[in-house]
Phi, psi and omega in degrees: 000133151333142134328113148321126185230141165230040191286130213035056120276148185206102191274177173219139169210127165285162184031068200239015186278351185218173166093250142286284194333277167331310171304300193302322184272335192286304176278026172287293197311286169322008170228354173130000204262148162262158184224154167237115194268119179273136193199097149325313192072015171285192181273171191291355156282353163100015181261172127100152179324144177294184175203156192251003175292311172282339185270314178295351199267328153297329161282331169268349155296306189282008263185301161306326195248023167091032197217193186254116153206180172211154183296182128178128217235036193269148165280140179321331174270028168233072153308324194283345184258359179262325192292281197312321184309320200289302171338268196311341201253311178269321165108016169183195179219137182226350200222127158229127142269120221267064218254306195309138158201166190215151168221150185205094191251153184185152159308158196286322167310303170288358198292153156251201163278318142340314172279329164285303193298305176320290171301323182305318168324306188262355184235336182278278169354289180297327164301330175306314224278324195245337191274342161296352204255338178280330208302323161316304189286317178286005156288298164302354155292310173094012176204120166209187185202112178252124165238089176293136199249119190244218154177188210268325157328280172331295186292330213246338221078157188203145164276119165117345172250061179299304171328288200285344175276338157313295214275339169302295198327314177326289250245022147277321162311324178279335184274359181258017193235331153302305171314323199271317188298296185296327201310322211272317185277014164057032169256125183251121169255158182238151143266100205253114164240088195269150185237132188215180200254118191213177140319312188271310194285012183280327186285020185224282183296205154281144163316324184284340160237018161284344209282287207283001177276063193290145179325307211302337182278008213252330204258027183242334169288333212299303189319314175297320185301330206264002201311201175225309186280008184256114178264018158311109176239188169055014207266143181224128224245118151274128205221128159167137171083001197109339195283140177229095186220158164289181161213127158221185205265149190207109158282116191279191195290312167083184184242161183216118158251160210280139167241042179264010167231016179071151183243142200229164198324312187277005156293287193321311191309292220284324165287010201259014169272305188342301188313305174272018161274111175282332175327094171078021153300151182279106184297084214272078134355284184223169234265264185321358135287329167289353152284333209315292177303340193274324171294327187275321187307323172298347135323336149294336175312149159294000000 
């Protein structure tokens, strides 16, 4: 196999002045892609005035290193001004990576509305915000490549993030419902819950082992996802440290009670160790696989 290339390609990454985001626009750029690095530039709580500093300082590294880019600094909910930002610079769009994030971590009790409302804005709101705003064009095109960014919070849950695992979980549901959407028009969306050494994960974790969990490991799967030869969609990747793994849903095998007497409270007691066995479970894709069974029981209906 070739060198990966992304030569007439032309991305958007969010939150690229620092971080992941910044791994990410720095090796696109270095295979050939122009970019556009989006940065509020505010703090990882989503507080205080922005700065044009971290999305410029990525662009003249890359500009240093002989490649394309352009600043911008629009919030992740005016997708359509990040988007035009690509358009105008470049003349078109083929890659968004979904990146930008804020944390406002707290117990659930203490969450205020405010502290809810903000992250879902910027990390759910906002991957909507720019990947709808893309979304025209790379259809009409017939070619695109989207990478959403979620994280292990999302999937699994976390104490103290109520906020931020709604809002990762959405945007596992928007990306997997854009893969279905996209598939025909050779649009691929992807998922990454990648764990790297950031501003936010310093606030979770030791500083000494964010020092050594580095982006650069995270952004050669991200790269591949945004690839023109990776035909993979809907697919959702844990990533960090070298580590590469898939995640899918796993079901167990379950019960099917006969409903020609109805199902009543002590069916459920007497099948639920059955019910609660993952032994020889099933891995469910998609929405007509998660029916399949619920639809054959119904033959049983009186």
């Amino acid at each position: 196999m070739g060198d990966i290339r992304f030569d007439g390609k032309v991305a958007v990454i969010t939150g690229a002045g620092r971080g992941l985001g910044r791994s990410h626009a720095l090796l696109l750029a270095s295979r050939g892609a122009k970019v556009v690095i989006n940065d509020l530039g505010g703090a990882w709580t989503g507080d205080g005035a922005g700065s044009a500093t971290p999305a410029d300082e990525v662009v003249n590294a890359i500009k240093a290193a002989g490649g394309e880019a352009i600043a911008n600094y629009d919030s992740v909910l005016e997708g359509e001004k990040i988007i035009k930002a690509a358009v105008d610079a470049f003349g078109r769009i083929d890659i968004v990576i979904n990146n930008a994030g804020i944390l406002r971590d707290v117990s659930f009790h203490k969450m205020t509305d405010e502290d809810w409302k903000k992250v879902l804005e910027v990390h759910l709101f906002g991957s909507w915000s720019v990947t709808k705003a893309a979304w025209p064009r790379l259809r009409d095109q017939g070619y695109g490549r989207v990478v959403m960014t979620t994280s292990a919070a999302g999937l699994y849950g976390n104490f103290g993030q109520a906020n931020y695992s709604a809002a990762k979980m959405g945007i596992v549901g928007l990306g997997f419902t854009l893969a279905h959407e996209g598939e025909k028009k050779n649009v691929k969306v992807n998922i990454i819950a990648p764990i790297a050494g950031s501003r936010m994960t310093e606030t979770v974790m030791p500083k000494d082992m964010c020092d050594k969990l580095k982006p650069e490991y995270v952004s050669p799967l991200v790269a591949y996802l945004c690839s023109e030869g990776c035909q993979v969609n809907g697919g959702v990747f844990e990533v960090g440290a070298g580590v590469v793994s898939r995640v899918r849903w796993l079901r167990s095998k379950g019960v099917a009670i006969p409903l020609t007497e109805g199902v009543s409270i002590e069916n459920i007691v007497e099948q639920w160790d059955k019910i609660n066995d993952m032994a020889g479970g099933q891995m469910v894709g998609t929405l007509h696989e998660s029916t399949m069974m619920t639809m054959q029981n119904l033959s049983t209906a009186k």
